[in-house]
LUMTI-68601 format. One record per residue (C-alpha): x, z, y; residue number from 1; residue in one letter. Coordinates in nm, 2 decimals. Example, Ala and Ser with C-alpha at 12.3 -4.5 7.8 and 13.67 -1.06 7.14 Angstrom:
# LUMTI-68601
node X: 1.23 | Z: 0.78 | Y: -0.45 | n: 1 | res: A
node X: 1.37 | Z: 0.71 | Y: -0.11 | n: 2 | res: S
***
This chain:
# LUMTI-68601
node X: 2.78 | Z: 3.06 | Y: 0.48 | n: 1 | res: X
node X: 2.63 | Z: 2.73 | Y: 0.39 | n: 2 | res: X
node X: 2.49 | Z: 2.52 | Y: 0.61 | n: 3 | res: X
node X: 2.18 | Z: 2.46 | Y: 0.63 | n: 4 | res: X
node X: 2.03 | Z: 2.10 | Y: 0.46 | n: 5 | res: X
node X: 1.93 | Z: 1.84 | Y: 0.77 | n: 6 | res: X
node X: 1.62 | Z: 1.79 | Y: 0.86 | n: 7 | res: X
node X: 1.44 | Z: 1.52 | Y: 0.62 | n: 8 | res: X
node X: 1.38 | Z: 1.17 | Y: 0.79 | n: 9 | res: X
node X: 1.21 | Z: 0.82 | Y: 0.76 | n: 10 | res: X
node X: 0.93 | Z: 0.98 | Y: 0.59 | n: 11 | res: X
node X: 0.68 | Z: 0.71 | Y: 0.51 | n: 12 | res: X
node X: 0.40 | Z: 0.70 | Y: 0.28 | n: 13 | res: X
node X: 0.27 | Z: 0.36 | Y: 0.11 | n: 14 | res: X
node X: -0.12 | Z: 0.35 | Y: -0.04 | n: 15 | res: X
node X: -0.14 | Z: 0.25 | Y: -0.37 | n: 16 | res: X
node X: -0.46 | Z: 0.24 | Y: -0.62 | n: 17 | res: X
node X: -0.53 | Z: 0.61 | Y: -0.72 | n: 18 | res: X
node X: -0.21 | Z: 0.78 | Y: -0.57 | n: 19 | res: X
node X: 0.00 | Z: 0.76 | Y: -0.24 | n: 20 | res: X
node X: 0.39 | Z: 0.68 | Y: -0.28 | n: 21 | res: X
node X: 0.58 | Z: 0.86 | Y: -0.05 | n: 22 | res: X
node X: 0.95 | Z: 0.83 | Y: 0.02 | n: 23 | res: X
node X: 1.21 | Z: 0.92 | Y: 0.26 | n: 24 | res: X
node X: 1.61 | Z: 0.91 | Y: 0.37 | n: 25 | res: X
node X: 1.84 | Z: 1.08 | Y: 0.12 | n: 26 | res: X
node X: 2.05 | Z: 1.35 | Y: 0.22 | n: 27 | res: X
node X: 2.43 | Z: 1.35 | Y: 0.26 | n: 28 | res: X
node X: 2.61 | Z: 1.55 | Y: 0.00 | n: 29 | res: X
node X: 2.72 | Z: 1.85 | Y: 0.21 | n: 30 | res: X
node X: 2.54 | Z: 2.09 | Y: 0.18 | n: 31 | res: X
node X: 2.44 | Z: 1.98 | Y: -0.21 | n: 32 | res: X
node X: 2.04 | Z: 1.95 | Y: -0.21 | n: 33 | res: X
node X: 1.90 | Z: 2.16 | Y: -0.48 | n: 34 | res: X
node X: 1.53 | Z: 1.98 | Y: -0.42 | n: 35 | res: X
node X: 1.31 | Z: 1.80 | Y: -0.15 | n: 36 | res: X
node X: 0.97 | Z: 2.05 | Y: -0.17 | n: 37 | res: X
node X: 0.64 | Z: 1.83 | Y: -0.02 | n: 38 | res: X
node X: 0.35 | Z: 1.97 | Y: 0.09 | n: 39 | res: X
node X: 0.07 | Z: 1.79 | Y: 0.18 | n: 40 | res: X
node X: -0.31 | Z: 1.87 | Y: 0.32 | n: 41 | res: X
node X: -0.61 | Z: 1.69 | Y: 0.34 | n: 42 | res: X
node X: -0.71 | Z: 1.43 | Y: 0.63 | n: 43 | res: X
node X: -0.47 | Z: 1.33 | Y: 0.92 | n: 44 | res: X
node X: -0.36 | Z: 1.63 | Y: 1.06 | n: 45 | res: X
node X: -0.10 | Z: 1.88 | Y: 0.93 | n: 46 | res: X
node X: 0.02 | Z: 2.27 | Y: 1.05 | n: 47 | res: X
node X: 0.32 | Z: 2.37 | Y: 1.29 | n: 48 | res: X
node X: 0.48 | Z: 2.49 | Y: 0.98 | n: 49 | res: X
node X: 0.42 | Z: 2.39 | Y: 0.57 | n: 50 | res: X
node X: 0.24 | Z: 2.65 | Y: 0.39 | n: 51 | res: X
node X: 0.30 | Z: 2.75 | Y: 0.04 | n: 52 | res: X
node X: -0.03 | Z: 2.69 | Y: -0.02 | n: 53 | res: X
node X: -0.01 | Z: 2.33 | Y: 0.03 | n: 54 | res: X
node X: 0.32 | Z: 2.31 | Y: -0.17 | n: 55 | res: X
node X: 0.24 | Z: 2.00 | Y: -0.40 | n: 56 | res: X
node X: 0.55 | Z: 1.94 | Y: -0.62 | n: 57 | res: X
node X: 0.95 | Z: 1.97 | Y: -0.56 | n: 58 | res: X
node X: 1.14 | Z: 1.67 | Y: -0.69 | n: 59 | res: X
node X: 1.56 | Z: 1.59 | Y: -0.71 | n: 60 | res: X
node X: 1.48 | Z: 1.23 | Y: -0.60 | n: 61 | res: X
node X: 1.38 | Z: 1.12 | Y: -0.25 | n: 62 | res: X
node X: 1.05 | Z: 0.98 | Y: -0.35 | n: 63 | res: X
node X: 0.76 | Z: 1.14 | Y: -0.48 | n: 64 | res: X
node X: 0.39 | Z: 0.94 | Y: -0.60 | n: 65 | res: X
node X: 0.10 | Z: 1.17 | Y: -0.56 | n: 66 | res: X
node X: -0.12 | Z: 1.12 | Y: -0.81 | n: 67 | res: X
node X: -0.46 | Z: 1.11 | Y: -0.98 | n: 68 | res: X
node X: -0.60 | Z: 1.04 | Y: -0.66 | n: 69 | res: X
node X: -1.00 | Z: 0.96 | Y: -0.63 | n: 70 | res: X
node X: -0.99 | Z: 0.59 | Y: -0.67 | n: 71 | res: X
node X: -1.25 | Z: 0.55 | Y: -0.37 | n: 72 | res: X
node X: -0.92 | Z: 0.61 | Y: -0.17 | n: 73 | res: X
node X: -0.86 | Z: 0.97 | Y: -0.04 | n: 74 | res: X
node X: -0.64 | Z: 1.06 | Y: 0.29 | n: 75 | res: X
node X: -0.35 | Z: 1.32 | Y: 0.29 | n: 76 | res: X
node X: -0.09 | Z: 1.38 | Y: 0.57 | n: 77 | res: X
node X: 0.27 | Z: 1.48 | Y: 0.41 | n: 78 | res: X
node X: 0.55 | Z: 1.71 | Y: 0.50 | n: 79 | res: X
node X: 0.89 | Z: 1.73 | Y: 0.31 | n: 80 | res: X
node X: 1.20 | Z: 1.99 | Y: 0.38 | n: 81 | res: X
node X: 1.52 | Z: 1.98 | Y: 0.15 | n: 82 | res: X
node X: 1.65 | Z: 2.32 | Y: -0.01 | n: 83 | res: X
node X: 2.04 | Z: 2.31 | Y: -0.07 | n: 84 | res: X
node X: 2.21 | Z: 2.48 | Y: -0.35 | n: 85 | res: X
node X: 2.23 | Z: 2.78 | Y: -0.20 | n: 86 | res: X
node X: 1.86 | Z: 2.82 | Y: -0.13 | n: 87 | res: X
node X: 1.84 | Z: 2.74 | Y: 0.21 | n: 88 | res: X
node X: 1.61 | Z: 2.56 | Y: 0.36 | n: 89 | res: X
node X: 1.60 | Z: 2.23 | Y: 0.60 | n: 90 | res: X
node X: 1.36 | Z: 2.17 | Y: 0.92 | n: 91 | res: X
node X: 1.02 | Z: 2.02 | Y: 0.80 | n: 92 | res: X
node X: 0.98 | Z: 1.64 | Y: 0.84 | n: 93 | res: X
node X: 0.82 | Z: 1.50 | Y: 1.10 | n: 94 | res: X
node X: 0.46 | Z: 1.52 | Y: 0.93 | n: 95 | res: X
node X: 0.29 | Z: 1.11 | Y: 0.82 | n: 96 | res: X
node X: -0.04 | Z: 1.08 | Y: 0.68 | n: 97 | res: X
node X: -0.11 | Z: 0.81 | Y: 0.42 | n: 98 | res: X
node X: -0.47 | Z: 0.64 | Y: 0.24 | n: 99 | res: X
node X: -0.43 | Z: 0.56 | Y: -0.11 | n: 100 | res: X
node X: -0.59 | Z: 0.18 | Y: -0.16 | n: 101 | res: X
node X: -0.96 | Z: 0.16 | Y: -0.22 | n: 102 | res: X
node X: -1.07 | Z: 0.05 | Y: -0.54 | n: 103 | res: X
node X: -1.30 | Z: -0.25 | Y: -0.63 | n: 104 | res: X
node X: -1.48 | Z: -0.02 | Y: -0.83 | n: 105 | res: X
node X: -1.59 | Z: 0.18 | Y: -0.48 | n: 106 | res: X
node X: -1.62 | Z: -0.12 | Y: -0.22 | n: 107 | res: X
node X: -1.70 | Z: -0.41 | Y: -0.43 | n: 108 | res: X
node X: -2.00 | Z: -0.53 | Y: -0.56 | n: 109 | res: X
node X: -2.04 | Z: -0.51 | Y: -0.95 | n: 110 | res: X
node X: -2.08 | Z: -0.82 | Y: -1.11 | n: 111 | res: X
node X: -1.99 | Z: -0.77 | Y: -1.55 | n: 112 | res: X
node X: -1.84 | Z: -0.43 | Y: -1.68 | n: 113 | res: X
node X: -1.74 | Z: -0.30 | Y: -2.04 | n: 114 | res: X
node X: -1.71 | Z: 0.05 | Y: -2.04 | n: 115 | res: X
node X: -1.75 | Z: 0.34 | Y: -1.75 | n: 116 | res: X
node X: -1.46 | Z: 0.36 | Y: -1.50 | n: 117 | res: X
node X: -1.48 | Z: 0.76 | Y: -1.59 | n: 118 | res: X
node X: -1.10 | Z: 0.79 | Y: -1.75 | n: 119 | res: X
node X: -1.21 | Z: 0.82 | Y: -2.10 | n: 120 | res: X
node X: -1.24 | Z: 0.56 | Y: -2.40 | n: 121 | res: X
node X: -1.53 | Z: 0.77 | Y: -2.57 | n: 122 | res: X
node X: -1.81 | Z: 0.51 | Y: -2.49 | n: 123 | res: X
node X: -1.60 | Z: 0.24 | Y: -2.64 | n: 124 | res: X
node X: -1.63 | Z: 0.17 | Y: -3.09 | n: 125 | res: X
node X: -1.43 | Z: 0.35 | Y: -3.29 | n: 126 | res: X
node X: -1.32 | Z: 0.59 | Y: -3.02 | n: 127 | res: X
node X: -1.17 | Z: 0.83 | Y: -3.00 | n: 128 | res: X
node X: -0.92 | Z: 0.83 | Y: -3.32 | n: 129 | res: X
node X: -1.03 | Z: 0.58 | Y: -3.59 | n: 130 | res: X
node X: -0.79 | Z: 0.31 | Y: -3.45 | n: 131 | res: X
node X: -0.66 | Z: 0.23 | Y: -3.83 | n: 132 | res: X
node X: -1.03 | Z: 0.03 | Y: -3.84 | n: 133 | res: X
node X: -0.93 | Z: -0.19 | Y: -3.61 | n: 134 | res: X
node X: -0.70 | Z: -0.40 | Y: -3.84 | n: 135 | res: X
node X: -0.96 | Z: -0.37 | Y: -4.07 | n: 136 | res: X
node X: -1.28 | Z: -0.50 | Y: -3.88 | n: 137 | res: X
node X: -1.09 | Z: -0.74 | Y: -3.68 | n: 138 | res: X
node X: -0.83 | Z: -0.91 | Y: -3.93 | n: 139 | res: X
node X: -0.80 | Z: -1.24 | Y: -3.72 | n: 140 | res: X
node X: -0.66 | Z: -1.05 | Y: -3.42 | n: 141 | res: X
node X: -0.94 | Z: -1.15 | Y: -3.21 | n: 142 | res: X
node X: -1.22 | Z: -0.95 | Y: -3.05 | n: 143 | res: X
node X: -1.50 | Z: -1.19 | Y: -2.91 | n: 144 | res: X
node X: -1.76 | Z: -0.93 | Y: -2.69 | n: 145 | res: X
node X: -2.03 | Z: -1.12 | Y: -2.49 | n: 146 | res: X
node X: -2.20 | Z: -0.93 | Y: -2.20 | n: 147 | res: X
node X: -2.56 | Z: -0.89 | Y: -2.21 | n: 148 | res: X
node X: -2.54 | Z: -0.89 | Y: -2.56 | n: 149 | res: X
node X: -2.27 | Z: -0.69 | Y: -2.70 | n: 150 | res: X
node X: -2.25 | Z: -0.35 | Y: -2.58 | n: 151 | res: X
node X: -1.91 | Z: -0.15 | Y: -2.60 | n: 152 | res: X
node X: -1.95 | Z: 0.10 | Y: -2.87 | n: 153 | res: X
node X: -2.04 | Z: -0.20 | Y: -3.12 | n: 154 | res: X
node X: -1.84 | Z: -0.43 | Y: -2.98 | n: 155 | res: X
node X: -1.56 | Z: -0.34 | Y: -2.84 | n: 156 | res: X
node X: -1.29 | Z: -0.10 | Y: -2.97 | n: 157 | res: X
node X: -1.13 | Z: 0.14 | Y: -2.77 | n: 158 | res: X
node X: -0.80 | Z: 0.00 | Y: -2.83 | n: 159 | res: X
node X: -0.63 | Z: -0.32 | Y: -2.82 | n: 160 | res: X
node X: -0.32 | Z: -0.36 | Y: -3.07 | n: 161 | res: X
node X: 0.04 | Z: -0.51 | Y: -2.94 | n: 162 | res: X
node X: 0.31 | Z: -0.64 | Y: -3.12 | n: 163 | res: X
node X: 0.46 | Z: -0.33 | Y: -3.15 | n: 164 | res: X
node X: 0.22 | Z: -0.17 | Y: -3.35 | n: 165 | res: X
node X: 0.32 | Z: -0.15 | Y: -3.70 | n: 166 | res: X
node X: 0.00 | Z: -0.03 | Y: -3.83 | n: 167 | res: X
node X: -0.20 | Z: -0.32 | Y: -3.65 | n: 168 | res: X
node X: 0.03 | Z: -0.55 | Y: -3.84 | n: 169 | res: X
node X: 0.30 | Z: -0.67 | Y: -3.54 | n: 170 | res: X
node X: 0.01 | Z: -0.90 | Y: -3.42 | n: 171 | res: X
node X: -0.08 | Z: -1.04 | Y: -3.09 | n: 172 | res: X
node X: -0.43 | Z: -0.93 | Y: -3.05 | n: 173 | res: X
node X: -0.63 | Z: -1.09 | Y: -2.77 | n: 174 | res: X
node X: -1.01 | Z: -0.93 | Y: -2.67 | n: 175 | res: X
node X: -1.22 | Z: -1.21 | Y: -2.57 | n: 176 | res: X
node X: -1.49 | Z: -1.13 | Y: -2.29 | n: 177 | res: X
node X: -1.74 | Z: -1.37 | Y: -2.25 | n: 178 | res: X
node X: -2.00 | Z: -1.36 | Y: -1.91 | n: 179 | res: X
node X: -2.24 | Z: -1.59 | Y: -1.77 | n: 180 | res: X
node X: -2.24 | Z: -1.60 | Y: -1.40 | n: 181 | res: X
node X: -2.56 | Z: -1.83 | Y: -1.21 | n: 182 | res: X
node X: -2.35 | Z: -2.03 | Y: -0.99 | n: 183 | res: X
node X: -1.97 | Z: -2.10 | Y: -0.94 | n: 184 | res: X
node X: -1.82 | Z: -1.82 | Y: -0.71 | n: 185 | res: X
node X: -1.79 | Z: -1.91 | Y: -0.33 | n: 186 | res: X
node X: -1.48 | Z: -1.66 | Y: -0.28 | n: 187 | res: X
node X: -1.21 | Z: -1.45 | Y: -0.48 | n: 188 | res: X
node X: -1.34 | Z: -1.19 | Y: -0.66 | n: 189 | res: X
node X: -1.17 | Z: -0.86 | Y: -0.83 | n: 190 | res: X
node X: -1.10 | Z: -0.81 | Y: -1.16 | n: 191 | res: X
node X: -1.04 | Z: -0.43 | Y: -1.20 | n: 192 | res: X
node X: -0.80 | Z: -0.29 | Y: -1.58 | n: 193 | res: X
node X: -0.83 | Z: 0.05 | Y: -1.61 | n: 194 | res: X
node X: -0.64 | Z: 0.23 | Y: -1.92 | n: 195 | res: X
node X: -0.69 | Z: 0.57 | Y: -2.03 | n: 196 | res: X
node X: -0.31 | Z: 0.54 | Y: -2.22 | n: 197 | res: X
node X: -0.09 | Z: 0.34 | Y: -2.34 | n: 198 | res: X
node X: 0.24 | Z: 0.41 | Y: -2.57 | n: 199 | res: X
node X: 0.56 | Z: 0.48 | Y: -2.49 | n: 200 | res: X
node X: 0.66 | Z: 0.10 | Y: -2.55 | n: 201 | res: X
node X: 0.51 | Z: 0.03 | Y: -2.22 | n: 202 | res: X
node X: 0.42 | Z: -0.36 | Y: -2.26 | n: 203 | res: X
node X: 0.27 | Z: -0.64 | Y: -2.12 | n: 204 | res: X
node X: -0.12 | Z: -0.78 | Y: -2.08 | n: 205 | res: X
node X: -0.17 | Z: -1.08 | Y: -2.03 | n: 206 | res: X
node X: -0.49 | Z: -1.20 | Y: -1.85 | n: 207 | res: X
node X: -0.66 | Z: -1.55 | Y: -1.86 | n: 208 | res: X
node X: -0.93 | Z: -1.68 | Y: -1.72 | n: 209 | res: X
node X: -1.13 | Z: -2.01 | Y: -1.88 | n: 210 | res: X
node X: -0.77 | Z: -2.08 | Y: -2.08 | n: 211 | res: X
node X: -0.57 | Z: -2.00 | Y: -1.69 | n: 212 | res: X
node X: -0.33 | Z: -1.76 | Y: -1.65 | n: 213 | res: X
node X: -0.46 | Z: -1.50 | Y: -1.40 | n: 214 | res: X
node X: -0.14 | Z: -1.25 | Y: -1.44 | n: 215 | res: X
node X: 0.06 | Z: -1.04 | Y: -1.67 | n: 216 | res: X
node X: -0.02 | Z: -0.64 | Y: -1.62 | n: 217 | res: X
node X: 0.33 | Z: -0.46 | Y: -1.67 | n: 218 | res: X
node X: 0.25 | Z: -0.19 | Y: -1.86 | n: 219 | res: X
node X: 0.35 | Z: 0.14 | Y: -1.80 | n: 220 | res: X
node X: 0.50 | Z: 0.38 | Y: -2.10 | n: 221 | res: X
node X: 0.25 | Z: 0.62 | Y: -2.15 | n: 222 | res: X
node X: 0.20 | Z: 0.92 | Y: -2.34 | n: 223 | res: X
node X: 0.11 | Z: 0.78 | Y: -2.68 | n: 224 | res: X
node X: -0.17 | Z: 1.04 | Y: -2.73 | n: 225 | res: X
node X: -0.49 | Z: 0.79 | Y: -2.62 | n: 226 | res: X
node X: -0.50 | Z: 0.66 | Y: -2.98 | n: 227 | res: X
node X: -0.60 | Z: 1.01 | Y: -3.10 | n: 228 | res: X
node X: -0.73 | Z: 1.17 | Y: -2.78 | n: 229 | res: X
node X: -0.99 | Z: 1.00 | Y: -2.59 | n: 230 | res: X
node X: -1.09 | Z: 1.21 | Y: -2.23 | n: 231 | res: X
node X: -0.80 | Z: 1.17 | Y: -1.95 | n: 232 | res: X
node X: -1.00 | Z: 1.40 | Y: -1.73 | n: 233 | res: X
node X: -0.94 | Z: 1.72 | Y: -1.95 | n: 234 | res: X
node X: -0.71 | Z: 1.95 | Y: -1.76 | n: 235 | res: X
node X: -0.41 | Z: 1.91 | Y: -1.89 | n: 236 | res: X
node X: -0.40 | Z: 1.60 | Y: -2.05 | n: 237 | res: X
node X: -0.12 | Z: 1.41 | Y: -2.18 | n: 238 | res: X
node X: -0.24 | Z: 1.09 | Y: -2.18 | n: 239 | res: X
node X: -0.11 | Z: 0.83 | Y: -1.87 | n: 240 | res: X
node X: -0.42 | Z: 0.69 | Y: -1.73 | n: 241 | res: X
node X: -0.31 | Z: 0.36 | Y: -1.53 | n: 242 | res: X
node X: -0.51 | Z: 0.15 | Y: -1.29 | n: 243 | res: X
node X: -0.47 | Z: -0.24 | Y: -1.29 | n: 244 | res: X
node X: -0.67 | Z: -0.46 | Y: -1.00 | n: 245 | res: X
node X: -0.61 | Z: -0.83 | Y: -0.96 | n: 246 | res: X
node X: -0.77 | Z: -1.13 | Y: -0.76 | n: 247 | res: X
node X: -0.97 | Z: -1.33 | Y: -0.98 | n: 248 | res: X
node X: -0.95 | Z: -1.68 | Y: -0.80 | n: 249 | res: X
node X: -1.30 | Z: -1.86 | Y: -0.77 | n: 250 | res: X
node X: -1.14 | Z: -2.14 | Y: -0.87 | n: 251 | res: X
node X: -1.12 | Z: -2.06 | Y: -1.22 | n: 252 | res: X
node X: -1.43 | Z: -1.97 | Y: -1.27 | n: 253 | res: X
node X: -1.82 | Z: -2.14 | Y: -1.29 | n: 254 | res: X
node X: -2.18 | Z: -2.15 | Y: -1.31 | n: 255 | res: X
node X: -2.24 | Z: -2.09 | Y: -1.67 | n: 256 | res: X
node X: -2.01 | Z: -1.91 | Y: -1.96 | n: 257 | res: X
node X: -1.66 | Z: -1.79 | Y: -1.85 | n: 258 | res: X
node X: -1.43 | Z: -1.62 | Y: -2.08 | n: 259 | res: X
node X: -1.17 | Z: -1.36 | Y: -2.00 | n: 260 | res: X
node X: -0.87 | Z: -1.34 | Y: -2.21 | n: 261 | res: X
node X: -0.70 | Z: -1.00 | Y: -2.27 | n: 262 | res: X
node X: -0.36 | Z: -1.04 | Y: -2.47 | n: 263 | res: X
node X: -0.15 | Z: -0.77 | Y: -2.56 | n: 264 | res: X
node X: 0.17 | Z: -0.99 | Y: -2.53 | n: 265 | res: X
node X: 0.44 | Z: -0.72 | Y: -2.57 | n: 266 | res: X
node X: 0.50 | Z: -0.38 | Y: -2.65 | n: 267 | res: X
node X: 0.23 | Z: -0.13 | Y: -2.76 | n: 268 | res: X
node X: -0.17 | Z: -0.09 | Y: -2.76 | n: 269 | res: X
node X: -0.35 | Z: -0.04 | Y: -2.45 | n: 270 | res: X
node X: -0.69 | Z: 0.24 | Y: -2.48 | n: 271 | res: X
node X: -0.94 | Z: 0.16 | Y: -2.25 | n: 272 | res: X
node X: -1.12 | Z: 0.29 | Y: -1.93 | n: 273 | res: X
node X: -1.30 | Z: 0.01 | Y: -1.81 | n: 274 | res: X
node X: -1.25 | Z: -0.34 | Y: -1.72 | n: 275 | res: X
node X: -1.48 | Z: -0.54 | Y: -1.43 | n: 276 | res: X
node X: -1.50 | Z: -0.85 | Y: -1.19 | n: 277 | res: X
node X: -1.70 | Z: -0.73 | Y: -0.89 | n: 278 | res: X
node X: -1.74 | Z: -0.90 | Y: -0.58 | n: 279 | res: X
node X: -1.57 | Z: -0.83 | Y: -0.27 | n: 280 | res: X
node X: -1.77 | Z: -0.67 | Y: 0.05 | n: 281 | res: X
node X: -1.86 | Z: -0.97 | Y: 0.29 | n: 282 | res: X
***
């Protein structure tokens, strides 16, 4: 008969914005190892044994990101067992409970939005299909929105073009955000990118503050689908929602106007959620 796989070890679980990446050991090669199966439950406390019930996905890899997670942070506790080849299975894992990362959206205090952080562009102009007016409306490549004065379905389309778009015209569109704070910030605050899709060029997004480079978002390939679909929160969705949150430094910022530069410096068009600076809880 074939033995039975060993028991799955070094089961650890790393918080992340809106999911929970957990990993473990990989298994030897005798018996082969059909699948890892994870189960997980809510809070910090699992059963003596995994439950079909709580069977949340079977992978080949040892590694698995749990997903779509409330972005307020959420707190599962994981078990994994391997199933060999044959069809039998290992031991559970020792059982380790993880918290995905809070977001700024949840524990920060809101200073400037565009858009709901609600995983859907409809709020935004020209959403959810008419991207082929983008070109059109904003020949020069740039979008200038001003908050207090613009508001997002005017202003600011639910898409911004990369160089890999064809139909945008292989340009390097940059979405200029311009907000007025009272005084200079005392402390770092949080600038919070969150995309309903992107393509399947992935990319990169390059932020700026006041003409300084804040950081360049790697872009994940996505499903393609958010320039003709616009709700991530359908069931059963294609579209790759993605969530982006960054430390604005107070240095680059000050009392008065303060622009923030979005470039889409490679690949494919973002669609957006949201974007927001909020302050951080004292």
């Amino acid at each position: 008969m074939s033995p039975r796989p060993d028991t799955v070890t070094g089961l650890h679980a790393e918080p992340a914005l809106a999911r929970t990446l957990v990993s473990w050991d990989p298994l030897g090669f005798d018996p082969l190892i059909d699948h890892f199966r994870i189960y997980a439950v809510r809070g910090e406390s699992a059963p003596d044994a995994p439950q079909e019930s709580d069977l949340i996905a079977k992978t080949v890899y040892p590694n698995f990101a749990h997903t779509d997670l409330d972005p307020v942070g959420e707190t599962w506790t994981y078990t994994v067992l391997a199933v060999s080849d044959a069809g039998r299975r290992g031991r559970p894992s020792a059982p380790v409970t993880g918290s995905s990362q809070p977001s700024a959206t949840a524990t920060g205090r809101e200073i400037a939005t565009i858009g709901a952080f609600d995983g859907r562009t409809l709020e935004h102009h020209l959403a959810p299909s008419s991207y082929a007016k983008i070109p059109e409306e904003f020949p020069d490549a740039v979008i200038e929105y001003e908050q207090g004065a613009d508001d997002p379905g005017t202003a600011w389309p639910y898409l911004l073009p990369g160089p890999g778009d064809a139909w945008a015209g292989k340009k390097l569109y940059r979405a200029r955000w311009t907000l007025t704070l009272d005084e200079a910030p005392q402390a770092d605050l949080d600038l919070a990118v969150w995309l309903v899709d992107t393509t399947r060029l992935g990319g990169i997004l390059r932020v700026s503050a006041n003409g300084e480079h804040v950081t360049d978002i790697e872009l994940p390939p996505g499903s393609t689908r958010g320039s003709r679909e616009g709700d991530a929160t359908v069931p059963g969705s294609p579209l790759v929602r993605s969530f982006h949150e960054q430390e604005l430094p107070a240095a680059l910022l000050r009392a008065g106007a303060n622009v923030i530069e979005f470039e889409a410096a490679e690949g494919g068009w973002v669609a957006w959620d949201a974007v927001g600076v909020f302050a951080r809880p004292e």
